[in-house]
C-alpha positions as CSV (number, residue, x, y, z in Angstrom):
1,X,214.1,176.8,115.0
2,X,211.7,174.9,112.6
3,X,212.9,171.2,113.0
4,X,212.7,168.7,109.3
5,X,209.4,167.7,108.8
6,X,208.6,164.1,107.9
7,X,208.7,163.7,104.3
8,X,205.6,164.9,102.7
9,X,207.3,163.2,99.5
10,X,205.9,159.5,99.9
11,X,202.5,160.5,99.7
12,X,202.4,159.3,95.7
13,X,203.7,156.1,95.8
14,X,203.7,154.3,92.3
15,X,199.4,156.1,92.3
16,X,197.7,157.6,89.7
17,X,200.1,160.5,89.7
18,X,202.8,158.7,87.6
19,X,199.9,157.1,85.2
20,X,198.3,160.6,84.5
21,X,201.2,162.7,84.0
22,X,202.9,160.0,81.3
23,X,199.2,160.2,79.8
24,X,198.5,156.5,80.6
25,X,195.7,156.6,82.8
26,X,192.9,154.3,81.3
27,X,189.8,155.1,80.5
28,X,186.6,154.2,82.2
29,X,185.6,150.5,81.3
30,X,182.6,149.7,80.9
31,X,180.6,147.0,82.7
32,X,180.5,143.8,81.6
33,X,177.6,141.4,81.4
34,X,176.9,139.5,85.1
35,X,178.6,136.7,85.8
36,X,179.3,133.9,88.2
37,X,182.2,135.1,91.0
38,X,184.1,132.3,92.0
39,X,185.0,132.1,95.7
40,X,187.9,129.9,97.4
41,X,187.1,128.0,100.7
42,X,188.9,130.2,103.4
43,X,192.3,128.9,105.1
44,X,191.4,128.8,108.2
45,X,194.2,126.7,109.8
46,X,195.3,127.5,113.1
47,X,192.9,130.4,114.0
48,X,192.3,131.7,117.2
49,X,188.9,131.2,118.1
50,X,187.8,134.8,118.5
51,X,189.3,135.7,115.1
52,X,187.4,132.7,113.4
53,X,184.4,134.4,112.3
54,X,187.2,136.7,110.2
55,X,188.7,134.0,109.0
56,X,185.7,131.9,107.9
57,X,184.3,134.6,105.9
58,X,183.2,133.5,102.0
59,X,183.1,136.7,99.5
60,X,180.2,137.8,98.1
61,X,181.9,138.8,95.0
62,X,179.9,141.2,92.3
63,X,181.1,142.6,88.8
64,X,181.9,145.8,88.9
65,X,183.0,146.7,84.9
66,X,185.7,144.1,84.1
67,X,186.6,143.0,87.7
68,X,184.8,141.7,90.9
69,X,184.7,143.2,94.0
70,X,184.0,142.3,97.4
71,X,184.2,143.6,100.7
72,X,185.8,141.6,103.8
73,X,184.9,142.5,107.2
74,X,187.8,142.8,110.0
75,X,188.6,143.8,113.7
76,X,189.0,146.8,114.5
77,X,191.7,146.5,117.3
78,X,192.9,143.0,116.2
79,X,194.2,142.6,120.3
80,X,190.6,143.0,120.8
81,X,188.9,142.0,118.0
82,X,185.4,142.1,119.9
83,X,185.3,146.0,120.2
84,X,184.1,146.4,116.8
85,X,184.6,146.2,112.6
86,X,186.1,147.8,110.0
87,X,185.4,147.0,106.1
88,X,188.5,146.5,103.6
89,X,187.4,146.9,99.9
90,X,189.1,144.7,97.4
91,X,188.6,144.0,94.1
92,X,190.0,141.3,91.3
93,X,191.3,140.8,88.4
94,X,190.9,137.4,87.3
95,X,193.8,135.8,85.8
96,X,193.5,135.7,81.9
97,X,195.2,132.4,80.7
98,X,194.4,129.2,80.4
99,X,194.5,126.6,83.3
100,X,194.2,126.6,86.9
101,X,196.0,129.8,87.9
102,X,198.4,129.9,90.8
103,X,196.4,132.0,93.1
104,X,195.9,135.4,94.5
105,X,198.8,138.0,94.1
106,X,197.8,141.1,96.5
107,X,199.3,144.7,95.1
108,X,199.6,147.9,97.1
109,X,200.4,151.1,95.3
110,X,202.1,152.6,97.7
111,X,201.3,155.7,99.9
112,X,200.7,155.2,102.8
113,X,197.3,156.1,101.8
114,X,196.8,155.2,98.0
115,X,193.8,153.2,96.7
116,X,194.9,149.6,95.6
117,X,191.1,149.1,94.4
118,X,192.1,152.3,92.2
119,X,195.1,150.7,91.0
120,X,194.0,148.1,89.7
121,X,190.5,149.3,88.7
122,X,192.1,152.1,86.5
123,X,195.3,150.6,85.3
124,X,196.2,146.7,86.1
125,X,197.9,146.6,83.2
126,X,200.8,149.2,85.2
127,X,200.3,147.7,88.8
128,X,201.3,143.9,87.4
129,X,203.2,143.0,83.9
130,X,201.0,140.9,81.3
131,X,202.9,137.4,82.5
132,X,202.5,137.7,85.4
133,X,198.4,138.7,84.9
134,X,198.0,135.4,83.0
135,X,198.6,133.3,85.6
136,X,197.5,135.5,89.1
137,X,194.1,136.6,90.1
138,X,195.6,140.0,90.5
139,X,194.2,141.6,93.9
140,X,194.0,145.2,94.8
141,X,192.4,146.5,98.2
142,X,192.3,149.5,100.1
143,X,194.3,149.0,103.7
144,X,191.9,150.0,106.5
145,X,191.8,154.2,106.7
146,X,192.1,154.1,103.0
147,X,189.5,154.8,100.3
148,X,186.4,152.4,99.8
149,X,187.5,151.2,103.0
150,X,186.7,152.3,107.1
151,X,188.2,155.1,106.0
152,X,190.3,158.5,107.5
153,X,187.9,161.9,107.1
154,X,188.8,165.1,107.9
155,X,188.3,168.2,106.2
156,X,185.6,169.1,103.6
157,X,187.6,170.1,100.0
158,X,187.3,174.0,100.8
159,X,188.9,173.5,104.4
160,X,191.3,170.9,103.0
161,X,192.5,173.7,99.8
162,X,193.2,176.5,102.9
163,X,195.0,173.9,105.0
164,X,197.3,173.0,101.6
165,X,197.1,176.6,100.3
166,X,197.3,179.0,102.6
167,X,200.2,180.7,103.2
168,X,201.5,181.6,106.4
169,X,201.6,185.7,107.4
170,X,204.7,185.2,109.2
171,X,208.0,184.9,107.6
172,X,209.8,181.6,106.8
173,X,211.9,180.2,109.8
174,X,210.3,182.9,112.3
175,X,208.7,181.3,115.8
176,X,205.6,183.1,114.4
177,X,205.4,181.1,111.3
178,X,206.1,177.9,113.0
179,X,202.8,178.6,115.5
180,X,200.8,179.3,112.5
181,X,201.2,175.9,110.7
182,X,201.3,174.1,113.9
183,X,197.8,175.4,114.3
184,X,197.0,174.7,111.1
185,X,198.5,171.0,111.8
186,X,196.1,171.0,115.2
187,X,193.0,172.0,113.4
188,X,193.6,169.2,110.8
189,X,194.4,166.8,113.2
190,X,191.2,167.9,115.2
191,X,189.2,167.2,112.1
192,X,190.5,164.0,111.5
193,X,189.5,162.8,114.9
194,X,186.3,164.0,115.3
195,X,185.3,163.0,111.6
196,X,186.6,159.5,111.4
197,X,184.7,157.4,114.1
198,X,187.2,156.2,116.3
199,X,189.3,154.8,114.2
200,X,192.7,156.6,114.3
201,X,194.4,154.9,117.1
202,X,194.3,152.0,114.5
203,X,195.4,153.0,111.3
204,X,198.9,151.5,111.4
205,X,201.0,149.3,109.2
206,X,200.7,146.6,111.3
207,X,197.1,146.2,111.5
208,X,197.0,146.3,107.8
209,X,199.5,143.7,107.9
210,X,197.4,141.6,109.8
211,X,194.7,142.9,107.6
212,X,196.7,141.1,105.0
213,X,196.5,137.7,106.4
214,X,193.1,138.1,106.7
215,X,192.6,138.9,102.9
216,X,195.3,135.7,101.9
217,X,193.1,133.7,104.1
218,X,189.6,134.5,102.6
219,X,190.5,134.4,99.0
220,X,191.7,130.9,99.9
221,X,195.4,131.1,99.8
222,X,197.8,129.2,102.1
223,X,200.6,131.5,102.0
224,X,200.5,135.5,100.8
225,X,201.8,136.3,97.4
226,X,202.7,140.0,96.9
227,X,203.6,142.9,95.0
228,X,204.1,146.2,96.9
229,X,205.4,149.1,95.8
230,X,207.0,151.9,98.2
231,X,205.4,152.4,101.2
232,X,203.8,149.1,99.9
233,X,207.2,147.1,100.8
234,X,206.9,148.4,104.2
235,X,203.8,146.8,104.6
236,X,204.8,143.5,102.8
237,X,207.8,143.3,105.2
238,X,205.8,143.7,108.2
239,X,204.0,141.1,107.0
240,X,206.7,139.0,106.7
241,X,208.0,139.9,110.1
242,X,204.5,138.8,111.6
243,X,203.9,135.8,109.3
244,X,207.4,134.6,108.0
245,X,206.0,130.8,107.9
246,X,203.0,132.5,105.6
247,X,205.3,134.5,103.3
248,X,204.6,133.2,99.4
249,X,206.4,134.9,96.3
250,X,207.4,138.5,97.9
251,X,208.2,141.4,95.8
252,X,209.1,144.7,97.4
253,X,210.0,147.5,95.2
254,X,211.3,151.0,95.9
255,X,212.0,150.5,99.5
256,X,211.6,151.8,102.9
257,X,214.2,150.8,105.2
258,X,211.9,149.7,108.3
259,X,215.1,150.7,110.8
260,X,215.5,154.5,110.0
261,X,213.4,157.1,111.9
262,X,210.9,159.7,110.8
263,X,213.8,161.8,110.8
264,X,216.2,160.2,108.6
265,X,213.1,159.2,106.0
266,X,212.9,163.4,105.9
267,X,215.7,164.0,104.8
268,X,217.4,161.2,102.8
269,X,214.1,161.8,100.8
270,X,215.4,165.4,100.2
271,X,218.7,164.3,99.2
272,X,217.0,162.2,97.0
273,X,215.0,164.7,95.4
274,X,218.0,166.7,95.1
275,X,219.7,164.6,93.5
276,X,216.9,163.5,90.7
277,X,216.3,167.4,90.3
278,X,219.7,167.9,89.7
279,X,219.2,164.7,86.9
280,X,216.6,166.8,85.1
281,X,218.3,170.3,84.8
282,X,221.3,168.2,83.4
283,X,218.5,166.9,80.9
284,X,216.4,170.6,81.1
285,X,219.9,172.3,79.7
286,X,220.3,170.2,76.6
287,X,217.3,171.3,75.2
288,X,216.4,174.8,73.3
289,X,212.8,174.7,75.4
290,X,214.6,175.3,79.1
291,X,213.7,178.0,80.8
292,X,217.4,177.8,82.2
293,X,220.6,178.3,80.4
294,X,224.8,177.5,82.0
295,X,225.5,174.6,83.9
296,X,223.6,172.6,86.0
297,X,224.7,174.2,89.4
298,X,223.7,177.7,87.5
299,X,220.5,176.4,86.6
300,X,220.0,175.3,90.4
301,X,221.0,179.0,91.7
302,X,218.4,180.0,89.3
303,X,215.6,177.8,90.7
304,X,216.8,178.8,93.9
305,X,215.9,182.3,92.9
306,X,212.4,181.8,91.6
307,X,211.8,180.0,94.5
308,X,212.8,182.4,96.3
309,X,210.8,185.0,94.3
310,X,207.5,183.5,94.8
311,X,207.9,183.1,98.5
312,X,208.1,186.6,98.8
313,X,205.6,187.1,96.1
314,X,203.3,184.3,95.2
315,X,201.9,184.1,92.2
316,X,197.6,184.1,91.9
317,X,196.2,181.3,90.3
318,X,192.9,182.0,88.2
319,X,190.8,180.0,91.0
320,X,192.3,182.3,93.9
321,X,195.0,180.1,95.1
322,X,198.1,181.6,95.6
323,X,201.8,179.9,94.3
324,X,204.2,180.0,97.1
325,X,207.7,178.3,97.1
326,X,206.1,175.4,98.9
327,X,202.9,174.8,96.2
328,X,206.0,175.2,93.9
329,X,208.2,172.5,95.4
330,X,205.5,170.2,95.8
331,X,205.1,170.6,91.7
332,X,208.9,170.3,91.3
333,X,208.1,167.2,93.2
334,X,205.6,165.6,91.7
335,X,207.0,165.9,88.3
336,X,210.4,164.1,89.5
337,X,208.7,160.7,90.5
338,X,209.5,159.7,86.6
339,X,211.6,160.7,84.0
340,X,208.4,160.6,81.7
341,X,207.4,163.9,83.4
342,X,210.4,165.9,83.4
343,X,208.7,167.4,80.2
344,X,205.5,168.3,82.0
345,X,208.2,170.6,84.9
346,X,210.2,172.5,81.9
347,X,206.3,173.7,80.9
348,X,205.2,174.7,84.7
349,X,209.0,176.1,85.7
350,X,209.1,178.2,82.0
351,X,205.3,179.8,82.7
352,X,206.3,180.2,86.4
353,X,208.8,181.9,85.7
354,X,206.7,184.2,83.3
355,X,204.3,185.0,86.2
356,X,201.7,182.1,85.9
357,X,201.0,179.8,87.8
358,X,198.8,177.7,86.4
359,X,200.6,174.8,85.0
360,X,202.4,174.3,88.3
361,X,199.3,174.3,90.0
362,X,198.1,171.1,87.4
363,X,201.2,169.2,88.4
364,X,200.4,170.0,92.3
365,X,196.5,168.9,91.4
366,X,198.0,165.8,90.1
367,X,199.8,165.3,93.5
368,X,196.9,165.9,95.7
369,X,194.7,163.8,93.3
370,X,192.4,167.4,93.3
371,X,189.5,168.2,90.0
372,X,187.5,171.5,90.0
373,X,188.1,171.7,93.4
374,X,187.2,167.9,94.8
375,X,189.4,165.8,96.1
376,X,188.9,162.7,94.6
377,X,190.3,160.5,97.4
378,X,191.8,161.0,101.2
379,X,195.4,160.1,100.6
380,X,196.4,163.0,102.5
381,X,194.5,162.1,105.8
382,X,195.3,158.5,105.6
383,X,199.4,159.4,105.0
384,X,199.0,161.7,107.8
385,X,196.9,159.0,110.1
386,X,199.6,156.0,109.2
387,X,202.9,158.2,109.5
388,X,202.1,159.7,113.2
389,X,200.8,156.1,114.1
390,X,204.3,154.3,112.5
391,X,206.8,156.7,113.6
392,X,207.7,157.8,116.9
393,X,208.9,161.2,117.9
394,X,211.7,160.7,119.3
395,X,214.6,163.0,117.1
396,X,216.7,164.8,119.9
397,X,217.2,168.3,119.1
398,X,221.3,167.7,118.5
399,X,219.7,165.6,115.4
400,X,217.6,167.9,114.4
401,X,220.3,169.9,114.2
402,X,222.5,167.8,112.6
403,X,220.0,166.9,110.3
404,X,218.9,170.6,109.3
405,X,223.2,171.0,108.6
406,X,223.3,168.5,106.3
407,X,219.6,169.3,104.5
408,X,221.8,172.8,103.9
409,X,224.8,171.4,102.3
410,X,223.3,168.7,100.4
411,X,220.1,169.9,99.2
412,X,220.5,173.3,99.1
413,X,218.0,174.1,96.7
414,X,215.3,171.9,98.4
415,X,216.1,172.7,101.9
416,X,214.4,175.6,102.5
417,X,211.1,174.5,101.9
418,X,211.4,171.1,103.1
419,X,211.9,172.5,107.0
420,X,209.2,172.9,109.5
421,X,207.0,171.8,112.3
422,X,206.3,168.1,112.5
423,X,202.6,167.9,112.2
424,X,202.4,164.6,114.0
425,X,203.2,166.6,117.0
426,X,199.6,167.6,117.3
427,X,198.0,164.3,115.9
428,X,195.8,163.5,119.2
429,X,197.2,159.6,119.6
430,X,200.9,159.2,120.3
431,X,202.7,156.3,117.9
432,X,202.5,153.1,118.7
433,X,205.1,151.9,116.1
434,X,209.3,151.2,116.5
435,X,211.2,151.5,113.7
436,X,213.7,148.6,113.9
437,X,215.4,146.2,111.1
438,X,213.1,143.2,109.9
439,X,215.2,139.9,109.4
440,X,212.0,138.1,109.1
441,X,213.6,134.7,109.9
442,X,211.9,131.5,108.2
443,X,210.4,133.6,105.5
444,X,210.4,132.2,101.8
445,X,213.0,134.1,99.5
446,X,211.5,138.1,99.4
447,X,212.9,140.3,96.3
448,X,213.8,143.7,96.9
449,X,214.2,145.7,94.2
450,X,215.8,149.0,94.0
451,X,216.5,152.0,91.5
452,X,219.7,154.0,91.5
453,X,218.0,157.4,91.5
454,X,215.2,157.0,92.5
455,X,214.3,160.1,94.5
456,X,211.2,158.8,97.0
457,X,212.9,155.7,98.1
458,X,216.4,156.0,97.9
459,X,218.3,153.4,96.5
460,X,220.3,152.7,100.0
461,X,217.0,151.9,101.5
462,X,216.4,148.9,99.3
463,X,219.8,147.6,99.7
464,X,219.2,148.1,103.5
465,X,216.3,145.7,103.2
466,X,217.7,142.9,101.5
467,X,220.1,142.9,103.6
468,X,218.4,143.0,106.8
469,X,215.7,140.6,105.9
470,X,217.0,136.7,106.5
471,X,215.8,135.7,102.5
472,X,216.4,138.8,101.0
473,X,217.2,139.2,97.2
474,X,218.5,142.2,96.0
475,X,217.8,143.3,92.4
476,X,219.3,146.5,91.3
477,X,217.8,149.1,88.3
478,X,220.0,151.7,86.9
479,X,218.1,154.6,86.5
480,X,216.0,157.6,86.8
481,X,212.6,157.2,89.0
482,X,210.6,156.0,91.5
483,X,210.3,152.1,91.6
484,X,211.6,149.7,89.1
485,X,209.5,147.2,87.5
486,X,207.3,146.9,84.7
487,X,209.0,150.7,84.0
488,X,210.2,148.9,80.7
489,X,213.7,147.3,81.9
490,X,213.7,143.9,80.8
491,X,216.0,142.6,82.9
492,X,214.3,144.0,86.1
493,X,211.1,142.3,84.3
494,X,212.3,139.3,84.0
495,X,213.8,138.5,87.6
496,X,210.3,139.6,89.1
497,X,208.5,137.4,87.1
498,X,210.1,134.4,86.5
499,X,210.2,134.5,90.5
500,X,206.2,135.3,90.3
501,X,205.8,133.1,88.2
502,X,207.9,129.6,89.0
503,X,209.4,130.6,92.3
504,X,212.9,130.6,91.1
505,X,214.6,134.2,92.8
506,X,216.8,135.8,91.2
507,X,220.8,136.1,91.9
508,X,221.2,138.1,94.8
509,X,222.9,141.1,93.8
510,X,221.5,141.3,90.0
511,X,222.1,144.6,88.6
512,X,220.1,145.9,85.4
513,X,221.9,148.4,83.3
């Protein structure tokens, strides 16, 4: 029996997927002329000897167009931090208003496995809200495995389109079809290792999180202020966990409750997404250009059945690839991340359904960050490297079937293509993570913010943070899609920066219509 697979549904994050499909991704700036980089002395209270020469680094910044960027050497293994370096690109956005600005205010996009040097390279102006860019040097940086950084490799793009692409001979569910991707998981996973220089047993949050100290520290901060978004809050509460006395202005939205296993993650995600595709067929019906007609459950039943359709029959894309229900899903996906692109699905659902599959294919190119066939960044090895790393395998098979009864009456529309072999079962490093709750005890006030129906993080996750971590603030947004600042609620805007800005949290339990 194919067992829930861990949810292939966080891989966007708040990335360039949202930006591009709202048509907000910013052009190319040019350079600027040269100009002095400023560097801070680095904090280097209380180091360890042996981690000193991290510590004591000073950046050689350089312009790159409107920002500097630098590149900060770190361990490897930081329980070992003589067996050898990794590099963590970062680059800056210097605070824009007058006066000596607070500091450094890290970002992470999300991911695991999205550029934060893309972030804020291609759109600041989304990663941090115009206040709060006045006053912070806004940081971005790619965590180790990631991007410009020591980074996961694995397959070349044609490889990389079969492994996505392909679709298995045998039929869905059968033992056959299960082999099939689980060798198709293997030969991944074999890539990855032999193409990524020893570096896989360490691709986890908690070196990242340390990696994290390590940037606060060089950029001259005493205590880490931080904006992460999705699996970006996982990473800023590890920190906290690992550094509470070093926790600054924390601000953690879209959540991932750190106690849950991979197994839950799976499929709350899939309720979630459910739930938001349910949203946009209520929306999809209203309106003379849906492809569906009835109620919403009838329009469900009949997504169900094109879904069902191009399993058995995929539809061929002009560059060869073939549609199946699960390139399909991964569209449906995609476009349900925001409310903005619910417009962009009616367009690939409506031609799908006509027998073409080329606008779905745009949205599932959007996903996978793919152009003419390139890949224009390894988000998908670096997910795959951090998730088998973070999460251990230890489902029994009573929840595994417990959880595949409940993916069936809950998400029926979703749950048959969101089934199937764990790939982390053949990932050649077994995890080293636990997934317990994070009080983080002595840590500064930490804001947790959380959207309603948000279908990647699930509200319930960010309420599960707050309330596990000692200083926890929950702020609540009502509404549609992934994450919930600077998405245009004011009220959500103005508890995260006035925090951000003058330290002063928010009440605990605020809730933004």
């Amino acid at each position: 029996m194919p067992s829930v697979s861990r949810a292939l549904a966080a891989l966007a994050g708040m990335t360039a997927l949202t930006l591009t499909l709202s048509g907000c991704l910013y052009a190319a700036i040019p350079d600027a002329a040269p100009r002095p980089a400023a560097s801070a002395t680095p904090d280097v209270a209380g180091v360890s000897p042996e981690l000193l020469p991290f510590y004591s680094q000073t950046l050689d910044w350089t312009t790159c167009g409107q920002f500097d960027c630098a590149t900060v050497t770190a361990p490897l293994d930081w329980t070992q931090p003589a067996t050898g370096e990794i590099e963590l690109a970062i680059i800056r956005s210097r605070a824009e208003g007058a006066g000596e600005p607070i500091g450094s205010l890290l970002t992470n996009p999300g991911g695991p496995g999205a550029s934060g040097v893309s972030f804020v390279r291609d759109s600041v102006t989304f990663a941090v809200g115009d206040p709060v860019r006045q006053r912070f040097h806004t940081i971005g940086f790619d965590p180790r495995g990631v991007g410009e950084s020591t980074a996961v490799t694995c397959f070349e793009p044609a490889d990389m389109d079969a492994y996505l692409f392909d679709i298995p001979e045998g039929e869905r569910g059968s033992a056959g079809w299960t082999d099939e991707l689980l060798a198709a998981h293997a030969d991944f996973a074999d890539a990855c290792e032999a193409n990524s220089d020893g570096i896989l047993p360490y691709i986890t949050t908690e070196n990242s999180a340390r990696d994290m100290d390590l940037l606060r520290a060089v950029l001259g901060d005493t205590q880490l202020n931080f904006l992460g978004y999705s699996y970006g809050t996982f990473l800023g509460a590890t920190y906290a966990k690992l550094f509470p006395e070093k926790v600054g202005r924390l601000v953690l939205d879209g959540a991932i409750d750190p106690a849950i296993p991979g197994i839950d993650v799976g499929i709350t995600q899939a309720l979630g997404f459910e739930s938001a595709l349910r949203a946009y067929m209520a929306d999809c019906v209203q309106d003379d250009g849906c492809p569906f007609r009835g109620s919403v459950d009838e329009a469900m039943a009949d997504l169900g059945t094109l879904l069902a359709g191009v399993d058995r029959d995929p539809l061929r894309n002009a560059d060869g690839r073939l549609l199946g229900a699960d390139s399909l899903m991964t569209a449906i996906v995609a476009a349900l991340y925001s409310a903005d692109s619910w417009g962009f699905l009616t367009v690939a659902l409506t031609d799908a359904l006509a027998g073409d599959p080329a606008s779905a294919f745009q949205l599932v190119d959007f996903y996978y960050d793919r152009q003419e066939g390139v890949y224009l960044n390894n988000q998908t090895e670096a997910f795959r490297a951090y998730n088998c790393m973070d999460y251990p395998l230890d489902a029994t098979p009573e929840a595994e079937a417990e959880a595949e009864a409940l993916l069936a009456a809950e998400a029926p529309t979703i749950a048959p293509y969101w089934e199937g072999p764990d790939p982390c079962e053949v990932w050649p490093f077994p995890a080293t993570g636990v997934r317990e709750p994070i009080p983080a005890e002595g840590a500064a006030p930490i804001v947790v913010v959380g959207t309603t129906n948000d279908p990647a993080t699930p509200y319930e996750w960010s309420v599960s943070m707050a309330d596990q971590l000692s200083s926890g603030v929950l702020v609540t947004r009502v509404g549609e899609g992934h994450t919930g600042y600077n998405k245009g609620n004011p009220c959500v805007d103005a508890a995260v920066e006035t925090y951000l800005l003058d330290g002063t949290p928010p009440q605990d339990g605020l809730r933004c219509e």
